[in-house]
N, C-alpha and C positions, 0 to 999 in steps of 0.2 A: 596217840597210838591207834593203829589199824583195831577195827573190830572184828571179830569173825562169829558166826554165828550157825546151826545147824537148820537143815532144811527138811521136812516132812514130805513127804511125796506120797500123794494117793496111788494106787495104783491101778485103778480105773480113769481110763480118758473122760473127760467131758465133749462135749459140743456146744458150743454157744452160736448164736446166728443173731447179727445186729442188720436194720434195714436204712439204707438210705434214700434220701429223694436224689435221683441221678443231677448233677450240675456240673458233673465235670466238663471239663474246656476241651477243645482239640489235641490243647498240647498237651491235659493232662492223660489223653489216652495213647498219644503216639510216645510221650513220657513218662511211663507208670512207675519207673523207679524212683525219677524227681518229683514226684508229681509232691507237693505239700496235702492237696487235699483227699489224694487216694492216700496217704501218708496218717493224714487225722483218721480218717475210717479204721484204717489198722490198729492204729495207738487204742482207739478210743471203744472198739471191740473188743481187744487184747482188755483192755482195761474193765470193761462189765465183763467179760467171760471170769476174770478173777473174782471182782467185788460179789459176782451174783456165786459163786462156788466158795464164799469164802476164803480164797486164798491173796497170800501175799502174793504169790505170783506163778506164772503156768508154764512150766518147764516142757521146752519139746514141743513150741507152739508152731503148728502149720493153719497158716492163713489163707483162707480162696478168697478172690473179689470176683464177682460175677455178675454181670446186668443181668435185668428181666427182659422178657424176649420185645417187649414193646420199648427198654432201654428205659423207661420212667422209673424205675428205682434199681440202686446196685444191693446186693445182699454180700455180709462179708460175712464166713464164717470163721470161727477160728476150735481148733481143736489143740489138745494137750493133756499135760496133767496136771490139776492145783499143787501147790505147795504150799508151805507155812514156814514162817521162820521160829526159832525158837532158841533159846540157849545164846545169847551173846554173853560176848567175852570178848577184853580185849587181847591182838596176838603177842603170840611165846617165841622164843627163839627157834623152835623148832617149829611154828609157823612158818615162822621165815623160810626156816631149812628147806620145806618142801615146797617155797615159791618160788624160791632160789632155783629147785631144781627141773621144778614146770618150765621156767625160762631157758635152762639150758635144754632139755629137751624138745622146746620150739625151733630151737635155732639149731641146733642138730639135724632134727627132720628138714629142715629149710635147706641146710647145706648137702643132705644127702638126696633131695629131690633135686637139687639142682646140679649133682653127679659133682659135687666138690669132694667129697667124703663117702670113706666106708659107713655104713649102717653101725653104730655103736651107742654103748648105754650111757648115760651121764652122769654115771659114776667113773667110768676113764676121765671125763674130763678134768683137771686140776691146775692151777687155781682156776675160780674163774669170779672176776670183781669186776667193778665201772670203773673206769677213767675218771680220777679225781677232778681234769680238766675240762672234761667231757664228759656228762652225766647221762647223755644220750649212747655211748658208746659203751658195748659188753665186751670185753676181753675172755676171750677163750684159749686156751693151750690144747692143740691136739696134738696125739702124736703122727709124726711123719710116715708109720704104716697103716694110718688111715689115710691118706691121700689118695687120692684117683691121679692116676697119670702124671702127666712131669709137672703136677701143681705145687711145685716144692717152697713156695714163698709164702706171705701172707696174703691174704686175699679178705675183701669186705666183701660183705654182702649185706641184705636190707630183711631181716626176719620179722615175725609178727609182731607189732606189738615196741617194736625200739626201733628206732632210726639207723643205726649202723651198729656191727658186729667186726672187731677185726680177730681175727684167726692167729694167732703166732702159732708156727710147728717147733714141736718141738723132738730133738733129737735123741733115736734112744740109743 
């Protein structure tokens, strides 16, 4: 069974500033997303900004990577707020209830950014389960006066987090 546990949040930011010797490669600068080794600096700042504030971990982390003006060392800072975990347990059925309803509420906003659907709560939606055949795919029922336009059939689309969602409307 899933655990779930509660998290403590300071309320004061910290700053933390880790120093490196610059080595990065050409591609890691024309590549700073892929980059593996700007990639460790992050991790591994992120990770003493925690250890040295005592926390499990630092919620609402913004990262700078910056060379020095001579380029011989990058400084990574990372800011946030510690946390702590506390209180585990494992989940209840009313866990579930409200994961259940996190996910329909992803895929709502997903179909309503993408002008499929009216703006609606996810409590209208009902049922909504997996595909026994397909553990990947969320079954959703909406009603046909949430539709934009002549979208009157079912429709996929690709929401956070799950591979495919089919839509069945349903008639009121």
């Amino acid at each position: 069974m899933p655990l779930l546990s509660e998290i403590s949040v300071d309320t004061v930011r910290i700053r933390y500033q880790q120093e490196f010797v610059n080595n990065l490669t050409e591609k890691d600068v024309n590549e700073p997303l892929s980059s593996s080794a700007i990639n460790y600096m992050k991790d591994y700042s992120l990770t003493q900004a925690a250890f040295n504030n005592n926390a499990d971990i630092i919620v609402c982390p913004l990262i700078d990577v910056k060379t020095s003006e001579d380029y011989k060392t990058i400084t990574v800072t990372v800011t946030g707020y510690p946390g702590r975990y506390s209180n585990f347990r494992t989940c209840t059925a009313d866990d579930f209830e409200i994961i259940r309803m996190g996910e329909i509420e992803q895929v709502l906003q997903k179909l309503t950014d993408e002008g499929l659907i009216l703006p609606m709560p996810a409590s209208q939606v009902t049922p909504m389960y997996k595909d026994a055949k397909n553990p990947n795919r969320l079954i959703l029922e909406i009603p046909v006066t949430q539709l934009i336009g002549n979208e009157k059939s079912s429709e996929e689309v690709t929401p956070i987090n799950m591979k495919e969602v089919k839509v069945s409307v349903v008639k009121e």
